[in-house]
VOBA-1610 file (N, C-alpha, C; in pm, whole numbers, padded with zeros to 5 digits, always signed):
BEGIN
Unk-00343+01738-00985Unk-00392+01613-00930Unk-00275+01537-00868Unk-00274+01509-00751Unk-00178+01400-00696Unk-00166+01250-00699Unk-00070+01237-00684Unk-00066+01092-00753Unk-00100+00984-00676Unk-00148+00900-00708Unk-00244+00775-00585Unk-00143+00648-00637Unk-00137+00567-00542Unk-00081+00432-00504Unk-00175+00352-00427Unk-00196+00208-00484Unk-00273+00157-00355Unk-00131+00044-00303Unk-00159-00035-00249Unk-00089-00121-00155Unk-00143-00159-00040Unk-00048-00273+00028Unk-00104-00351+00166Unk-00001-00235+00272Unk-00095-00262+00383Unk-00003-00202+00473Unk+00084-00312+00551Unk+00180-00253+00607Unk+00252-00368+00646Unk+00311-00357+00764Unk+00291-00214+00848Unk+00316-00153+00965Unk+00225-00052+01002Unk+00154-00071+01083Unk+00052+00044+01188Unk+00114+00081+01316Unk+00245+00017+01367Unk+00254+00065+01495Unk+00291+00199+01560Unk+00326+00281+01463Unk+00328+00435+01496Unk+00206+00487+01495Unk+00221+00612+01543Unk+00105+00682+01580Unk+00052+00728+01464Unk-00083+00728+01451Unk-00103+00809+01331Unk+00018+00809+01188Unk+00058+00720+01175Unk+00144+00667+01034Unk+00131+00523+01027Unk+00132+00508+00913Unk+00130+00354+00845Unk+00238+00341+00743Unk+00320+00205+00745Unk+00409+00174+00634Unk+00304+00114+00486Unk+00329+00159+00367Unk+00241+00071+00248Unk+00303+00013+00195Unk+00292-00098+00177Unk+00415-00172+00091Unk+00297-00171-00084Unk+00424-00112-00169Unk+00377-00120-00308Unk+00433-00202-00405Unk+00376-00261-00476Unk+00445-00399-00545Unk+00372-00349-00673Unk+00481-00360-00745Unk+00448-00317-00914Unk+00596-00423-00990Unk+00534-00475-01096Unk+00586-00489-01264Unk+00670-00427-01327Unk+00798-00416-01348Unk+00885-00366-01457Unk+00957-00458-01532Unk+00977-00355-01653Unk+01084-00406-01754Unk+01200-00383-01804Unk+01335-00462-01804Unk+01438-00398-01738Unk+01454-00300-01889Unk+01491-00228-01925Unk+01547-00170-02046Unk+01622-00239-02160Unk+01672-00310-02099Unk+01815-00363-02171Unk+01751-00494-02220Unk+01748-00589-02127Unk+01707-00752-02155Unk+01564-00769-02178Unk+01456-00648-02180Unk+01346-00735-02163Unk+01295-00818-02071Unk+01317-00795-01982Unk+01295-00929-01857Unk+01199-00850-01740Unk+01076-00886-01702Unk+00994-00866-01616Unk+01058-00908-01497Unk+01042-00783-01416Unk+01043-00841-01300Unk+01009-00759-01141Unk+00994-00810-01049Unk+00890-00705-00924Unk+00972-00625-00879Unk+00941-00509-00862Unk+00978-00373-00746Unk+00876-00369-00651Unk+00956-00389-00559Unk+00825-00344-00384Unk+00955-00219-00352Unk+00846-00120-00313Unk+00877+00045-00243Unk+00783+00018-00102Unk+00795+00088-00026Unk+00784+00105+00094Unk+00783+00264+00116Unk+00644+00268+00145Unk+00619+00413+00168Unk+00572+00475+00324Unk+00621+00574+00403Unk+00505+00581+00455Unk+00406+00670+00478Unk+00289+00671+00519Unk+00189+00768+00522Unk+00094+00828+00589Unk-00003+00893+00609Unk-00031+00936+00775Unk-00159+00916+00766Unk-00201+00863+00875Unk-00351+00802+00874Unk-00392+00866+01031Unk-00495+00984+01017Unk-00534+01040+01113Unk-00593+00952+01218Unk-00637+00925+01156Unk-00808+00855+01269Unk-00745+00661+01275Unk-00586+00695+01227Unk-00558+00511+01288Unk-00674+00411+01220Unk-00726+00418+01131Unk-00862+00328+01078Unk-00772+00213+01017Unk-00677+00227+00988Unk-00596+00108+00843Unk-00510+00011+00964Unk-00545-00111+00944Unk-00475-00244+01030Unk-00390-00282+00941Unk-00271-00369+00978Unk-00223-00444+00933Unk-00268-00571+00842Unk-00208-00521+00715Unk-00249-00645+00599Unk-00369-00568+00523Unk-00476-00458+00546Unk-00550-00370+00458Unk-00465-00357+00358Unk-00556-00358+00263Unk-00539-00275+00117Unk-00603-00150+00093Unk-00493-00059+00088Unk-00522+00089+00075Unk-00443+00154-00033Unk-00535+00289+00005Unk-00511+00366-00166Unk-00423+00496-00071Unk-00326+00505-00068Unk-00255+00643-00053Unk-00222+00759-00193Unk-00223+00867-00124Unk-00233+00986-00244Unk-00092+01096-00167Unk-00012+01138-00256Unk+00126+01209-00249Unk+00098+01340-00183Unk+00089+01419-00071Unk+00112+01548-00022Unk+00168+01610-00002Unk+00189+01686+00080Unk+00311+01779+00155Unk+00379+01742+00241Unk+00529+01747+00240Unk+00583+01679+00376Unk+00538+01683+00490Unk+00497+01581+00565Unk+00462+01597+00705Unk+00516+01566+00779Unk+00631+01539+00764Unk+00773+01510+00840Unk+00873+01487+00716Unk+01010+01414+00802Unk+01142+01408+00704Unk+01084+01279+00642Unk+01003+01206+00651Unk+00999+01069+00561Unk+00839+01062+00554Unk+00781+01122+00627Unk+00559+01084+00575Unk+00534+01224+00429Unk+00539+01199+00339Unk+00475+01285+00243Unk+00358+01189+00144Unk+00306+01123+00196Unk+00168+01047+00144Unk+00058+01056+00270Unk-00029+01049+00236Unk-00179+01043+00336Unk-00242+00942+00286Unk-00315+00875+00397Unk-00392+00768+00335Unk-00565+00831+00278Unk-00595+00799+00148Unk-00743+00835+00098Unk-00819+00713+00124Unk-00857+00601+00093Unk-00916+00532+00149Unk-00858+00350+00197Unk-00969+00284+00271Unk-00908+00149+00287Unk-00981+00074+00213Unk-00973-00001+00105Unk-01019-00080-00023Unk-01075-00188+00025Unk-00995-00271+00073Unk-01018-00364+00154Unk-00945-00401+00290Unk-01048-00470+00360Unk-00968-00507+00528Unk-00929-00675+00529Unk-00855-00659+00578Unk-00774-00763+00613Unk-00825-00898+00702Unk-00810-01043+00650Unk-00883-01109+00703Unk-00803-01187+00832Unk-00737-01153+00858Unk-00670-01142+00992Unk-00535-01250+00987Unk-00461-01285+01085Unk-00373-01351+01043Unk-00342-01493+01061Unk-00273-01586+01048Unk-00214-01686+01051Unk-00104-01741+01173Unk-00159-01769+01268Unk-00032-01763+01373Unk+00017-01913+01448Unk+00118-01942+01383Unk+00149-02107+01444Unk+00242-02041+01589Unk+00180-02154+01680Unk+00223-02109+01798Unk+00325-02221+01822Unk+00479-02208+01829Unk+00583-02339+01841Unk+00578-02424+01991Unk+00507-02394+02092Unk+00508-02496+02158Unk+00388-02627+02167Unk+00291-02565+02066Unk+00236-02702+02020Unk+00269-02756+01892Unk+00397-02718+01858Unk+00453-02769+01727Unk+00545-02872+01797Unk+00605-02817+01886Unk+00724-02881+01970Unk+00665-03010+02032Unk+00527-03012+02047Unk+00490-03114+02120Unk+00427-03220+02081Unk+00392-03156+01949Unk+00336-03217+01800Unk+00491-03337+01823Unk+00568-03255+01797Unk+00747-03344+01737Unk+00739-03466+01840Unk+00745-03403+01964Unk+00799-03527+02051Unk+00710-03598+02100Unk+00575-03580+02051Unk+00465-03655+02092Unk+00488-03792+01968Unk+00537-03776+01869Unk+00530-03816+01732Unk+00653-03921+01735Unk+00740-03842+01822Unk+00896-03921+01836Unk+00882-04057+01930Unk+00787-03973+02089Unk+00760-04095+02171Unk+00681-04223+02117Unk+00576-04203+02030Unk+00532-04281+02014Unk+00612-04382+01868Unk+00720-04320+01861Unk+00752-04404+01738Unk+00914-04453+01820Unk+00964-04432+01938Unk+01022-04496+02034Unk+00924-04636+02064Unk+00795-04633+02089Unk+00734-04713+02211Unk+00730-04829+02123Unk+00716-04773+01982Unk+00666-04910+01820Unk+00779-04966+01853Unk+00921-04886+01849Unk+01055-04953+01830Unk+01089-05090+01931Unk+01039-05047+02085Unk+01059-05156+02165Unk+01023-05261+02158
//
């Protein structure tokens, strides 16, 4: 049986490969002290189905190059898309905010 990982993806822009980012819990040996490991895997997704920010389950194969030896088995969940501040209405936010607190000053 091969071994399964799920994780977010965190790169689709190659062809047919995806980066998974895996985030797991350890404990150090010594101190007792919890704390996160993220690995970065990547893995080959035929049919391109897995977007950026999915949660997927990858399973360990045969090398399919010098760095893809995981395949993706399924996508768990999809991704609810992203967050994108665009800085020139931030910029205009600022000096819209500045002028008018010039105009109070006069």
């Amino acid at each position: 049986m091969a071994r399964t990982l799920t994780g977010v993806v965190t790169s689709d822009k190659r062809d047919k490969t995806i980066t998974v980012t895996v985030t797991s819990r350890e404990t150090h040996p010594v101190y007792k002290k919890q704390f996160t490991v993220t690995r970065k895997y990547a893995a080959h997704d035929e049919k391109s189905e897995a977007k950026e920010g999915d949660r997927v389950q990858i399973s360990e194969s045969r090398p399919l190059s010098k760095t893809k030896s995981w395949t993706l088995d399924k996508v768990l969940e999809k991704s609810r898309g992203k967050v994108v501040i665009k800085e020139e209405k931030i910029v205009e936010e600022i000096t819209g905010v500045a002028e008018e607190a010039e105009g109070e000053e006069k």
